[in-house]
Every structure is written in structure tokens, then in C-alpha cells.
N, C-alpha and C positions, 0 to 999 in steps of 0.2 A: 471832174474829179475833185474830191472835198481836200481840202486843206488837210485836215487830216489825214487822211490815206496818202496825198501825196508825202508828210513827212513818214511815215511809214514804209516807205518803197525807197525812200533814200535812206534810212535806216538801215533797213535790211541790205540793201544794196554797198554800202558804206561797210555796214559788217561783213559782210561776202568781201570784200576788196581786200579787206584786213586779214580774212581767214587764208584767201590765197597767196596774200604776201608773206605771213605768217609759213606758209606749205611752202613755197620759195626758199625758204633757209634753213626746210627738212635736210636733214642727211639722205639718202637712197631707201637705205629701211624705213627709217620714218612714215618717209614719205609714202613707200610699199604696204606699210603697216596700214595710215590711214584710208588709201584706197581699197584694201581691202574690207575695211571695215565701211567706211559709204557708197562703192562705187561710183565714186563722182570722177565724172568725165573731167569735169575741167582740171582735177587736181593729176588725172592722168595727164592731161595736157600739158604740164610744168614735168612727167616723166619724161615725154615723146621730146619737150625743148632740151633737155638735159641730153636726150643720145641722138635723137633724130637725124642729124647728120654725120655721126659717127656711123650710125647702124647702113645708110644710106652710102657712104663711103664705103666699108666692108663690103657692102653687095656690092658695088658696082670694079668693087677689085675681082668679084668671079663672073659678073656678069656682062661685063664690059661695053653696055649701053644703058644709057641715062633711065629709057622705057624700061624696062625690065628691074633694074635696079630700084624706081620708087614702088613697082609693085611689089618689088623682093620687102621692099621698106614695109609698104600698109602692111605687107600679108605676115610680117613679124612681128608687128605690135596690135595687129591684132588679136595674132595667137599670146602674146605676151597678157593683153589685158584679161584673156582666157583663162590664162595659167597661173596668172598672181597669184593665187593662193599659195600652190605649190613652190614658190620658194622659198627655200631653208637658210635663213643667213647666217645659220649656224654650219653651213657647209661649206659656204662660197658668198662673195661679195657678191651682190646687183647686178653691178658690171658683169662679174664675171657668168652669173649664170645667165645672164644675156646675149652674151658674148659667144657660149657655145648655142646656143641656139640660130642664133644669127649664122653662125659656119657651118652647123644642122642642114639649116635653109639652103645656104647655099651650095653646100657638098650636095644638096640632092637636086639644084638645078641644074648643078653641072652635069649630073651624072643623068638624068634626065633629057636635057639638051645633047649630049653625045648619041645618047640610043635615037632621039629624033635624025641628028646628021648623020647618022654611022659616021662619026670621028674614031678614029682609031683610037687605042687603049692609052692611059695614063705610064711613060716610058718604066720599063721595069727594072726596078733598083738593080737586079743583078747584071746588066749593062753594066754596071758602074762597078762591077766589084768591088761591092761594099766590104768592108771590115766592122769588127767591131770595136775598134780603137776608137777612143772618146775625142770626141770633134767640139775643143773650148768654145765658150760664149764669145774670146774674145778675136776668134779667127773669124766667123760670119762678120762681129762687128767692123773688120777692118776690110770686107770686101765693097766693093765700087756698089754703090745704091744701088744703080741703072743694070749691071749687069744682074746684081743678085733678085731684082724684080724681075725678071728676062726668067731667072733659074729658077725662080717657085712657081712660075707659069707654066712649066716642065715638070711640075712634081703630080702627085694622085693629091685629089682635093683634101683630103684628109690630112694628109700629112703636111700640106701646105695650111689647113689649119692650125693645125697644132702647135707649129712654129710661130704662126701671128698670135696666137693667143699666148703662148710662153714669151715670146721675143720683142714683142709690139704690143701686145694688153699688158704683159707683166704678171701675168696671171703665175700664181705659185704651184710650186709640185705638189703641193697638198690641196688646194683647191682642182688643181687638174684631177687629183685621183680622186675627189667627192663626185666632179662631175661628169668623170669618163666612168668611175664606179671598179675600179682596179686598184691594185697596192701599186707602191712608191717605184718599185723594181721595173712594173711593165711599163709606167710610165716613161720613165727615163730612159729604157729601151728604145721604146718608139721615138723618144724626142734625138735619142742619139743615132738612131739610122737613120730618121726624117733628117738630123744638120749636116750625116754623112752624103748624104744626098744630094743635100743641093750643095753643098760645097764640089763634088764629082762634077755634077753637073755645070757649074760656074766653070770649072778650069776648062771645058770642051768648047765656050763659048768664045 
């Protein structure tokens, strides 16, 4: 190899290093912005470090083995890299529209995995005679970790979504409603029979 071209290869090579360190201290958009526009894997690759264990954690909160869970992992950043175009982050943060996809995935292996076991049905709120009295943020926050992980384990996948992504994303009411596609009213519905819910359920445990 001539002298030349080897400085050329470390040139270029050098400026690659800089481009991805540069993509490194993108914001989420940014960074969403520029792979959509090159496709470049690597820079998806500085996506997949940013969540990959978060998204990997989620799965394995519904799927409750390591197997299953890294597949849950590939097969949603794959569909992510699928779908980049399609995020509006004039709707919802990164996160966030990752976030419900991620519980997408996983509400449909649960529900999937049940019709394989015939497991019986997700317990039905009216057990619990629910009310529609509003259940504060700050009565879940004062319940025992351990048990209230035990009580969303109890819930319909759905609904136990909702609450991780309102309660443990942080995700807002207004982003919920861009990405569940409803106004402000239904949401808060569903978020307040889903905490009447598993609070019902906490006190039987």
C-alpha cells in the first residue's frame, strides 16, 4: 500500500471518528434527524447505546426471561430503524414514541403467549369495584415497591402499560394523547381506572 493511500485511509478514518463523536452529543432528534437522512448504521448504533438496555429492561418486565426479552429487544429496533421516518417530534419526544412501541410489542406477546398457554384472562376491574373517584399520584407513590410490582403483574397489559409510561417514563398527558391518538379526557380516564386498579388490587395482597 503506497504512502499515500495509507494517509488517506487514516484521514478519512480520523474524520469518521470525529463525525461519530460529533453524533455522540446529538440530542435524540438530531440524532433521529441525521439517520434518517444517511441511513448509517453506525450512527443508529450510538441510538441502540442510548436505550438498548432500557428497552431490554421493559421487555423483560413482561416477558420475564432474559431469551425472549433480547429478542423482544432486536425485534424492536429493528422495527424502530424501519420506522424512523415516521416520527413526529412535534408529537412526542423520542423517548416517548419509543416507549409506546416498546409496550405495543410487549402487550402483544403477552397476549400472544396467553393464547399459546391458555392462561386465563387478565383479572377483570369489576372484581375490584372500581369507582370513579380520582386515585392521587401521590397515594401509588407511597405504596411498598415490592408489593405494587406483585399488583401490575395483575393488571391487563395495557393498562399496566400506561401507568409505566405515565409513572416511570414521565411521559405527559399530552404526549399520551399524540400517541394513543384520543383527547385529554379519555386519557385520564383510562389512567385513572388503570391507578384505581392496581391500588384495589395492592390492598388484597
Amino acid at each position: 500500500m503506497s504512502v499515500l493511500k495509507t494517509l488517506i485511509l487514516v484521514f478519512v478514518g480520523s474524520k469518521k471518528e470525529s463525525y461519530l463523536t460529533l453524533a455522540k452529543k446529538m440530542s435524540d432528534g438530531e440524532l433521529v434527524d441525521k439517520i434518517n437522512a444517511s441511513k448509517d448504521s453506525q450512527l443508529f448504533g450510538i441510538l441502540y447505546d442510548r436505550y438498548g438496555n432500557k428497552v431490554y429492561n421493559k421487555c423483560f418486565s413482561f416477558a420475564k426471561n432474559d431469551s425472549d426479552a433480547k429478542d423482544l429487544t432486536q425485534e424492536i429496533f429493528l422495527k424502530v430503524f424501519l420506522k424512523l421516518q415516521l416520527f413526529n417530534s412535534d408529537k412526542a419526544s423520542f423517548s416517548t414514541w419509543l416507549y409506546v412501541m416498546v409496550y405495543n410489542f410487549c402487550i402483544n406477546y403477552v397476549n400472544r403467549d396467553k393464547k399459546k398457554e391458555n392462561r386465563s384472562e387478565p383479572l377483570d376491574a369489576h372484581e375490584y369495584h372500581l369507582s370513579e373517584e380520582n386515585v392521587e399520584i401521590d397515594e401509588i407513590n407511597t405504596l411498598n415497591a415490592e408489593k405494587l410490582t406483585k399488583a401490575l403483574e395483575l393488571l391487563a397489559p395495557e393498562e399496566k402499560s400506561l401507568l409505566l409510561l405515565k409513572y416511570q417514563d414521565d411521559v405527559s398527558i399530552k404526549e399520551l394523547q399524540a400517541s394513543f391518538d384520543v383527547g385529554e379526557s379519555a386519557i385520564k380516564m383510562r389512567l385513572n381506572r388503570a391507578k384505581a386498579k392496581v391500588v384495589k388490587i395492592y390492598d388484597t395482597l
